[in-house]
C-alpha positions as CSV (number, residue, x, y, z in Angstrom):
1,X,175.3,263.2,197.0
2,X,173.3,262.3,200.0
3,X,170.6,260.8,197.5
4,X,172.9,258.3,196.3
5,X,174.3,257.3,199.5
6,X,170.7,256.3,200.9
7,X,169.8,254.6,197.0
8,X,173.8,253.0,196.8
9,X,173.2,251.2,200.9
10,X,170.1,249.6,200.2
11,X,171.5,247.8,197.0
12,X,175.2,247.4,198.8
13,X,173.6,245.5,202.0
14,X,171.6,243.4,199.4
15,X,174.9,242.3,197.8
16,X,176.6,241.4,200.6
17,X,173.3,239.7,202.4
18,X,173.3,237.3,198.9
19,X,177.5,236.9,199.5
20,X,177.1,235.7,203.0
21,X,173.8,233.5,201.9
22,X,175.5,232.1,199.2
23,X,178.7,230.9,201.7
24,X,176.1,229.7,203.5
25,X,174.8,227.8,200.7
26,X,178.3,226.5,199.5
27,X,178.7,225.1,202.8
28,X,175.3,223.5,203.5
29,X,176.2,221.9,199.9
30,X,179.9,220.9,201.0
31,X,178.2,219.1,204.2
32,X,175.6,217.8,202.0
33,X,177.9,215.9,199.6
34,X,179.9,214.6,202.7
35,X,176.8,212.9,203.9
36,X,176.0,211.6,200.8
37,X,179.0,210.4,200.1
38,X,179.6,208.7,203.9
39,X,176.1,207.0,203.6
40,X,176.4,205.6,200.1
41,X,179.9,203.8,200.9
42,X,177.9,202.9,204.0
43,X,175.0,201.1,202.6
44,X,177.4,199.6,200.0
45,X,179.7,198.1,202.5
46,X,176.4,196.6,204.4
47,X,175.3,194.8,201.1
48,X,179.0,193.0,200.7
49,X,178.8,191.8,204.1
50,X,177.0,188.7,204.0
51,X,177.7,187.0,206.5
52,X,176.3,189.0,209.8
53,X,177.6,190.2,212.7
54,X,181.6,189.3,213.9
55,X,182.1,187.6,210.5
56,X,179.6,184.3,210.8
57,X,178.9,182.4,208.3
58,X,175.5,181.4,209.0
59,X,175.1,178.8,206.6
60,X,178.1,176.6,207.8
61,X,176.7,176.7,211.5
62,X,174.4,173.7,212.1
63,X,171.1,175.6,213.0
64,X,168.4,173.5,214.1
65,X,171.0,171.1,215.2
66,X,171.2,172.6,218.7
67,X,169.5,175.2,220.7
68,X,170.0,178.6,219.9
69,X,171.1,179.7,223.4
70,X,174.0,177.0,223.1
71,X,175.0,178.0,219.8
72,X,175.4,181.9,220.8
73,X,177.5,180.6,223.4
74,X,180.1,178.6,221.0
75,X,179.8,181.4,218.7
76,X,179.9,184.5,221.1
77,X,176.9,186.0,220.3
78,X,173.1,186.6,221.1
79,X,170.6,184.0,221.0
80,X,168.4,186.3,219.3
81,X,171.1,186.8,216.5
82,X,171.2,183.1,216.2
83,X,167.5,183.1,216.1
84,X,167.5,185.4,213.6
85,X,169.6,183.9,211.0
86,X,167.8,180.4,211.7
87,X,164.6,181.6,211.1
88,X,165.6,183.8,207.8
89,X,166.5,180.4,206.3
90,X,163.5,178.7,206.9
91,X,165.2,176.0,209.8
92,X,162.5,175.4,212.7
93,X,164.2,175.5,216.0
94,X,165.6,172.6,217.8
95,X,163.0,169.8,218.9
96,X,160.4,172.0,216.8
97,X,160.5,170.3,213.9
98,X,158.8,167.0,212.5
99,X,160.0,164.1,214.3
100,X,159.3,160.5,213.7
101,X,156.4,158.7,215.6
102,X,157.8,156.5,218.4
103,X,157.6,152.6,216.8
104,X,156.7,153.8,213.3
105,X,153.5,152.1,212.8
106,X,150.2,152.2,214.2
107,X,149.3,150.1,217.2
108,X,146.5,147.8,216.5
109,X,144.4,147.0,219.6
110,X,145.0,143.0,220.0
111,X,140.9,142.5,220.0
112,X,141.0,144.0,215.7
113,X,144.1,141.7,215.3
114,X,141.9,138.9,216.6
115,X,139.2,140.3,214.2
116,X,141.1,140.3,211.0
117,X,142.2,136.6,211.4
């Protein structure tokens, strides 16, 4: 009797050491499927948001127009945000684009105007 007490323990412990790792298990599993589940319906509700932080919709605002500091301002948010969305469209920054030459035309020194007559 003693022989099977010291063979029957050894197996007994082992069953209930694979019981507890296996409720273990079922909840690592249960918190893994939460997470899953949370970051999924996370990174789906970030690609239906087009529009950017508060609700802006970028391509409405006149960007480029204005400086970005002065457009946060109106629109309550960072100039870097407004920098942001500027630059992923492609707009250069206010007074950084081409402008027109003052006059339009080349000057012509009056001495090759006397020249070409």
């Amino acid at each position: 009797m003693a022989a099977e007490k010291t063979i029957g323990d050894p197996i007994k412990r082992t069953l209930e050491a694979l019981k507890k790792e296996r409720t273990q298990m079922a909840t690592s599993i249960s918190v893994l499927d939460r997470t899953i589940s949370s970051l999924e319906g996370a990174s789906s509700e970030r690609r239906k948001r087009k529009s950017g932080p508060k609700g802006i919709d970028w391509d409405s605002v006149a960007l480029g127009k204005k400086r970005d500091a002065e457009i946060a301002r109106e629109m309550g948010v960072r100039a870097s945000s407004v920098c942001t969305a500027r630059t992923v469209r492609g707009i250069p920054a206010f007074g950084k684009g081409k402008k027109p030459k003052a006059g339009g035309k080349k000057k012509v020194l009056p001495q090759l105007q006397q020249q070409e007559t």
